[in-house]
N, C-alpha and C positions, 0 to 999 in steps of 0.2 A: 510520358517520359519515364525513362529506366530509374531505379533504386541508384544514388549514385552510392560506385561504390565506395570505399577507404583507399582503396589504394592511393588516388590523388592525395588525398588527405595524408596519406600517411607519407606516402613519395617526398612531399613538398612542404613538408612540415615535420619537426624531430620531436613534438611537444607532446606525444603520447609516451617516448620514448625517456624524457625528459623528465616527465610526471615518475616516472618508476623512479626515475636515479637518484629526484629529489626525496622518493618516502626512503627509499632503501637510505642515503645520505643520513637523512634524520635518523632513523632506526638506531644507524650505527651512533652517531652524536651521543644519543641518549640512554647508550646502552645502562651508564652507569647507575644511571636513577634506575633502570628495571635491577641491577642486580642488590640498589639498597632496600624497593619497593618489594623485591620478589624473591630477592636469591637466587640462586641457581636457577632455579627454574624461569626466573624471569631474561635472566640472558640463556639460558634455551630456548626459550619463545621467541626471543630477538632472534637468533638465527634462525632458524627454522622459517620465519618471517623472510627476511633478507635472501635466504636460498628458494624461498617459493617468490619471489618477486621477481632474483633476479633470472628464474629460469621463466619465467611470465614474459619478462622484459625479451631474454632471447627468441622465444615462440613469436613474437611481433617483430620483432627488428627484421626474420627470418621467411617470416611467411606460412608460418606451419597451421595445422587444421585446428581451425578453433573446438576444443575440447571439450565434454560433456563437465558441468561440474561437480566435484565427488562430495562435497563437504557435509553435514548435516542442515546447514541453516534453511528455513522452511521455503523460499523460494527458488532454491534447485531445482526443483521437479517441472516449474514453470520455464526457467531458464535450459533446461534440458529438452525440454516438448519446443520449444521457439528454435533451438538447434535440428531437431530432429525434422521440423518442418520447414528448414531451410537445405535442410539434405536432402528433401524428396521435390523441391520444387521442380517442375518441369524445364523450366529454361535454366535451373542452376547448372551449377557443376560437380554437382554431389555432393561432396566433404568442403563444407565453407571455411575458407583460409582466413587472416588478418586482414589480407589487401584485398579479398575477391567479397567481403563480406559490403553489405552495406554499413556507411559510415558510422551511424550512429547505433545502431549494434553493438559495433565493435568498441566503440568507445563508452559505455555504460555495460560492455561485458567486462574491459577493461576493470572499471570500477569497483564492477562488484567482486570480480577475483582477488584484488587490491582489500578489497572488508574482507574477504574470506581467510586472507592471508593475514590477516591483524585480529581476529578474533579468533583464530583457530588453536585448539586445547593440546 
């Protein structure tokens, strides 16, 4: 049986889409404690957060090619090699999208873009 892919999932359910609007929601909510906890810099981090999610958010609502990821944190390099071997698959489509990815893929790359986006300096 085929890898199914996301698209279903994503077609017929807004709840990945839903998941972004609620962290990005909170972010904003709480801005005020990062700027007591942080200062400035901690409502710089809130945005920069909220602009890397909510262009996260458009990349899946849209369809675009799932991305290498650039961040430092140590499991990039494995999440980059699982992309890279999903772009040479023989029956793929080359450059793996949101909908054309298999499901669950897509939704722990999801994830982890989402950590990368809340711990990024």
């Amino acid at each position: 049986r085929a890898i199914h892919s996301a698209f279903s999932s994503l077609r017929d359910s807004y709840r990945l889409p839903q998941i972004l609007t609620r962290v990005i929601d909170t972010l904003h909510r709480h801005k005020n404690e990062f700027f007591e906890e942080h200062g400035e810099k901690g409502v710089e981090a809130e945005k920069r957060a909220i602009s890397f999610l909510s262009k996260l958010r458009n990349e899946l609502q849209t369809d675009k090619p799932v991305t290498p990821l650039e961040d430092e944190l140590p499991d990039a390099v494995l999440w980059n090699q699982y992309l890279d071997y999903q772009r040479n698959l023989p029956n793929g489509n080359g450059e793996p999208s949101w909908f054309q990815s298999p499901w669950l893929y897509v939704e722990c790359y999801l994830y982890r873009r989402i950590h990368a986006a809340l711990v990024q300096k």
